[in-house]
C-alpha positions in Angstrom: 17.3 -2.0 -5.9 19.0 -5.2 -6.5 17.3 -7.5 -8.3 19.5 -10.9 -7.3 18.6 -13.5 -4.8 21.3 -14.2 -2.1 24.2 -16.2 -3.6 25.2 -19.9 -2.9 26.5 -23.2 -3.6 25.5 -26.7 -4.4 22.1 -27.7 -4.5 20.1 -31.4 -4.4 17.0 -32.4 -1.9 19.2 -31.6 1.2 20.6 -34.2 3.8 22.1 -31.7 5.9 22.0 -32.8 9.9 20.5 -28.9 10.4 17.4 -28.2 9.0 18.0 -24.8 9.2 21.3 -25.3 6.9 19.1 -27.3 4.2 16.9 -24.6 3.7 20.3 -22.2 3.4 22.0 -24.2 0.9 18.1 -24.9 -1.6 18.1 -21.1 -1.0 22.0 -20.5 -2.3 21.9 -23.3 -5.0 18.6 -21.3 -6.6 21.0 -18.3 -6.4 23.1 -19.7 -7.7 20.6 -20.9 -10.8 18.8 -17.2 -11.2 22.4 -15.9 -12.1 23.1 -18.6 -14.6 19.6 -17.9 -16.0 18.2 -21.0 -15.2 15.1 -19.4 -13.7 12.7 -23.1 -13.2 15.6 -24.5 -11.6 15.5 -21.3 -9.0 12.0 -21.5 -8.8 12.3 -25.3 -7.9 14.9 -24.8 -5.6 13.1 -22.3 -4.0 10.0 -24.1 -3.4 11.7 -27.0 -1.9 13.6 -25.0 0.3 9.9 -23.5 1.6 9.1 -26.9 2.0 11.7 -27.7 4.4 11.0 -24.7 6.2 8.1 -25.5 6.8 8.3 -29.0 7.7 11.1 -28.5 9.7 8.8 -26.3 12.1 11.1 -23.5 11.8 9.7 -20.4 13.1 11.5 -18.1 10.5 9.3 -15.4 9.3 12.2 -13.3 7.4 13.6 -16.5 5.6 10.1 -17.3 4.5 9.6 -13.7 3.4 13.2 -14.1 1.4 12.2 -17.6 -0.2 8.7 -16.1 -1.9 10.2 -12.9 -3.2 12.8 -14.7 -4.6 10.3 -16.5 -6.1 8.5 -13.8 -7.2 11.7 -11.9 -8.7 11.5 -15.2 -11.2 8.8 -15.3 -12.1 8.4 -11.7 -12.9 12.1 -12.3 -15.3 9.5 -15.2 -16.8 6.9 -12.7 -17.7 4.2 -14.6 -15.3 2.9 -11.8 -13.2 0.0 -13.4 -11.9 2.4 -16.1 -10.0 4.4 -13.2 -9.5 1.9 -10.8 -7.4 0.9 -14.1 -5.7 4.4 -14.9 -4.4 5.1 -11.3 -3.5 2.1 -11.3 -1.4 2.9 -14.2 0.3 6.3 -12.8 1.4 4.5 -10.0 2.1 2.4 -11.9 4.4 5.2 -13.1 6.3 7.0 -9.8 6.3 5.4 -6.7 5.5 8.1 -4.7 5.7 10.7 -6.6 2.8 10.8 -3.5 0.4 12.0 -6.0 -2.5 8.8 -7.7 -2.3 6.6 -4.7 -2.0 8.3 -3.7 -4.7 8.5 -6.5 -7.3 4.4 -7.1 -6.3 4.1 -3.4 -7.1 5.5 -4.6 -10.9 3.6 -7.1 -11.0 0.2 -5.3 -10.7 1.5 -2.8 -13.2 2.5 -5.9 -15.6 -0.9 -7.1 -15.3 -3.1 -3.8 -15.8 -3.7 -2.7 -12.3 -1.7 0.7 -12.2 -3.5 1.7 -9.4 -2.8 -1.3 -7.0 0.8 -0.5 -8.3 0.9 3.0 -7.2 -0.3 1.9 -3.7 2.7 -0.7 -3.3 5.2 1.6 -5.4 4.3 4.4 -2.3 5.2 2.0 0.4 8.4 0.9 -1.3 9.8 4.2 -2.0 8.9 4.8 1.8 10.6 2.0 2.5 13.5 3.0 0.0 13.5 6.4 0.1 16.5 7.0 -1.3 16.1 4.2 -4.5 16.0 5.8 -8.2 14.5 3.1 -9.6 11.3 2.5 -7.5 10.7 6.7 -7.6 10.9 5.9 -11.8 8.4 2.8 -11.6 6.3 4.4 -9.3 6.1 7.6 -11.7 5.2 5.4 -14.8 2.5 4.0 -12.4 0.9 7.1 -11.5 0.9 8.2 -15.3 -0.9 4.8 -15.9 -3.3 5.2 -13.5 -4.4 8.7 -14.5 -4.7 7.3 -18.3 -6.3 4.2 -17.0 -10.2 3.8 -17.8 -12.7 3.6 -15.0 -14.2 0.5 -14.7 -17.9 0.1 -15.1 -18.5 -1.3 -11.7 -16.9 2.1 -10.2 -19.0 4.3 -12.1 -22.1 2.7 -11.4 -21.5 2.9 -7.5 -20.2 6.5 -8.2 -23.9 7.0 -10.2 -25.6 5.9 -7.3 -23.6 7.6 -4.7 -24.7 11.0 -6.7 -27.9 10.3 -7.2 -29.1 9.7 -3.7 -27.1 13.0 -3.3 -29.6 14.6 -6.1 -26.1 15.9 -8.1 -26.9 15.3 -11.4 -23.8 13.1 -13.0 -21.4 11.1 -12.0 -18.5 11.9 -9.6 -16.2 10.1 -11.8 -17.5 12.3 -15.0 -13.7 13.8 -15.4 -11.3 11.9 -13.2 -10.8 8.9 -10.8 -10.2 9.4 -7.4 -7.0 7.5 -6.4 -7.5 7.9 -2.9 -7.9 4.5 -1.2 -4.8 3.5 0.9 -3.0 5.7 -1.8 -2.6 9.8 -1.6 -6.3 11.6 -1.6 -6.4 14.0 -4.6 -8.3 16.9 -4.2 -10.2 16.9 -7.7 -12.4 20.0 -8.1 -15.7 17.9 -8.6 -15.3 16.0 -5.6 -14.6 19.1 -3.6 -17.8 20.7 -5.4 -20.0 17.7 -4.6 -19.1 17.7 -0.5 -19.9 21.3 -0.4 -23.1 20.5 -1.7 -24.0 19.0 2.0 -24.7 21.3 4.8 -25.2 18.8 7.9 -22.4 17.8 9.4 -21.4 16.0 12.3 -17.9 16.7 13.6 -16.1 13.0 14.4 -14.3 12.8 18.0 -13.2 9.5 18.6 -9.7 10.2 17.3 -6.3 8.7 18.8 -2.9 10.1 17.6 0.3 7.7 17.7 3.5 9.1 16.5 6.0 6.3 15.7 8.6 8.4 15.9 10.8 5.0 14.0 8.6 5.4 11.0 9.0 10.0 11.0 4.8 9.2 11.4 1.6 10.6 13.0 -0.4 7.6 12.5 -4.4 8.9 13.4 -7.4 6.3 13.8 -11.4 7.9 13.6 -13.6 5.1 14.8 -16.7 5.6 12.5 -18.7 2.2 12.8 -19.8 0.6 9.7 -17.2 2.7 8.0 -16.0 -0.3 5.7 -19.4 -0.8 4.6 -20.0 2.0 2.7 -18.5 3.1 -0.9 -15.2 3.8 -1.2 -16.2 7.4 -3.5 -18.3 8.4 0.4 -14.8 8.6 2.1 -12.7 11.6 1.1 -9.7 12.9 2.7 -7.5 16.1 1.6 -4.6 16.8 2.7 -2.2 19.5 2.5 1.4 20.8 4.5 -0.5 21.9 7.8 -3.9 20.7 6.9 -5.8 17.3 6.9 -9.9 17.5 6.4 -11.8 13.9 6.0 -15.6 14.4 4.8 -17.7 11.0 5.2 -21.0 11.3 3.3 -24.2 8.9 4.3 -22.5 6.6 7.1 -26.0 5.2 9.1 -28.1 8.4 8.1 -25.6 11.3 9.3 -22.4 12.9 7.1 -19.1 13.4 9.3 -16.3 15.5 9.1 -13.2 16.2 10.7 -11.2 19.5 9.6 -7.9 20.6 11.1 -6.8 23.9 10.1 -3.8 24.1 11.9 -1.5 20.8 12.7 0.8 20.9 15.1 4.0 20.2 12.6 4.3 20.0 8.7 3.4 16.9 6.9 4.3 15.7 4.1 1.2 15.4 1.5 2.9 13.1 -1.3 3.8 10.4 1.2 1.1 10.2 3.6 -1.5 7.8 2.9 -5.2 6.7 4.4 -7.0 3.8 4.5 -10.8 2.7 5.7 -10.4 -0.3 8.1 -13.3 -2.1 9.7 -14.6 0.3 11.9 -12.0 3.0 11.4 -10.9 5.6 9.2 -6.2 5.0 9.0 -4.4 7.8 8.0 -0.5 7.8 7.9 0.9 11.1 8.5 4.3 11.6 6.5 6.4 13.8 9.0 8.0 16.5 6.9 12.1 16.6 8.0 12.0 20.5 8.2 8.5 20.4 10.8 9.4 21.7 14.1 8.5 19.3 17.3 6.3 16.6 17.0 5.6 16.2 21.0 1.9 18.0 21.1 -0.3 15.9 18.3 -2.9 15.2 21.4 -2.9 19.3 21.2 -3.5 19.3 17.4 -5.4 23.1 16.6 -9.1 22.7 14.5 -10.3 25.9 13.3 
């Protein structure tokens, strides 16, 4: 991935007759800084340049996007992280598909101790970047992190509680954190061994299937009100090459579950992802290249 903003010329406060062209020369002359190492004077010329843009009225989403990543790519070279997660998520904002800013906010949460906020943007980069070396190495020393990381009081004691009410003596998070929200679900034993300890379920059917065939996804949406009330440890989902089970514990007084046996066509576990939503249970169904059709997800098999 490279690291270098776009390239350029002269810079000053801009008197060009186009607004548009201002903007394009700040931009160039704080390339034209980051690879003489003069990161404050990219930063500055970056700023002003979002400045212009957004007096001039300018309706330019991708520029905007370009401007804060930029931005953030400085800031991470400067060792500030925190300005650097905050610029990435503002080009983010404006574009959420920019893999360099996905990416470089991705370092920054694994600069400033959050490897697990890392993994989830390292995931979407790599899917954005399949191909990139780099982002498949960060996103490795992320997961390591995460698995080493300690869990933080305020997760166990929800995780306590969650049990308790359950009557399952200890806590779910006893062994291992469960890095399932908006990231992979891992199946950890004592997770799988605390949901079989419930016997009434109800099954959910208010599903919806989309397959965006541009993104080689089966996107699915459960409507499950009140969903994104509950704790995050009540929501598990496990999936595997032709399976995807979801197990919702305590949602308004009933447990739900959806288990499909038999998809349609092979996913692929290590890049699909899921993610509660107000209302909704998101999953993102990695199509696996080798799957045969994907034409009949409305036909999807549950055994």
């Amino acid at each position: 991935m490279s690291h270098e903003p776009g390239a350029t010329e002269a810079c000053g406060p801009g008197e060009g007759p186009d607004p548009r062209q201002t903007v394009e020369q700040l931009k160039a002359e704080g390339g034209r800084h980051f690879r003489s190492g003069n990161l404050e004077e990219a930063l500055a010329c970056y700023a002003s340049a979002l400045q212009n843009l957004e007096r001039s009225g300018l309706a330019d989403l991708t520029l905007q996007s370009t401007l804060s990543s930029n931005q953030a790519l400085c800031y991470l070279k400067l060792s500030r992280f925190q300005e650097a997660e905050e610029s990435a998520s503002a080009a983010l904002a404006a574009d959420a598909s920019n893999s360099k800013a996905v990416y470089r906010r991705g370092l920054s949460r694994l600069n400033l101790g959050d490897p697990r906020g890392a993994v989830e943007d390292l995931q979407k980069a790599l899917r954005l970047e399949p191909q990139n070396a780099e982002v498949r190495q960060k996103l490795s020393e992320a997961k390591q992190q995460a698995e080493e990381a300690p869990i933080p009081e305020s997760e166990m004691a929800v995780a306590s509680g969650a049990t308790s009410a359950l009557g399952k003596d200890g806590g779910l998070y006893s062994e291992k954190l469960d890095l399932n929200e908006g990231r992979l679900a891992q199946s950890f034993k004592e997770q799988r061994d605390w949901v079989n300890t419930i016997d009434n379920w109800m099954e959910i059917k208010d599903i919806s299937f989309v397959d965006e065939e541009d993104k080689n996804v089966v996107s699915v949406y459960m409507s499950l009100p009140g969903l994104h009330e509950i704790a995050a440890n009540k929501v598990c989902v496990w999936l595997t090459a032709t399976t995807l089970e979801v197990r919702v514990v305590e949602l308004r007084g009933a447990n739900w579950c959806y288990v499909a046996q038999e998809l349609w066509g092979q996913i692929d576990p290590q890049q699909s992802t899921w993610k509660v939503r107000r209302d909704k249970l998101s999953i993102k169904l990695q199509k696996r290249a080798s799957a045969r059709s994907w034409d009949r997800w409305e036909k999807i098999r549950r055994i």
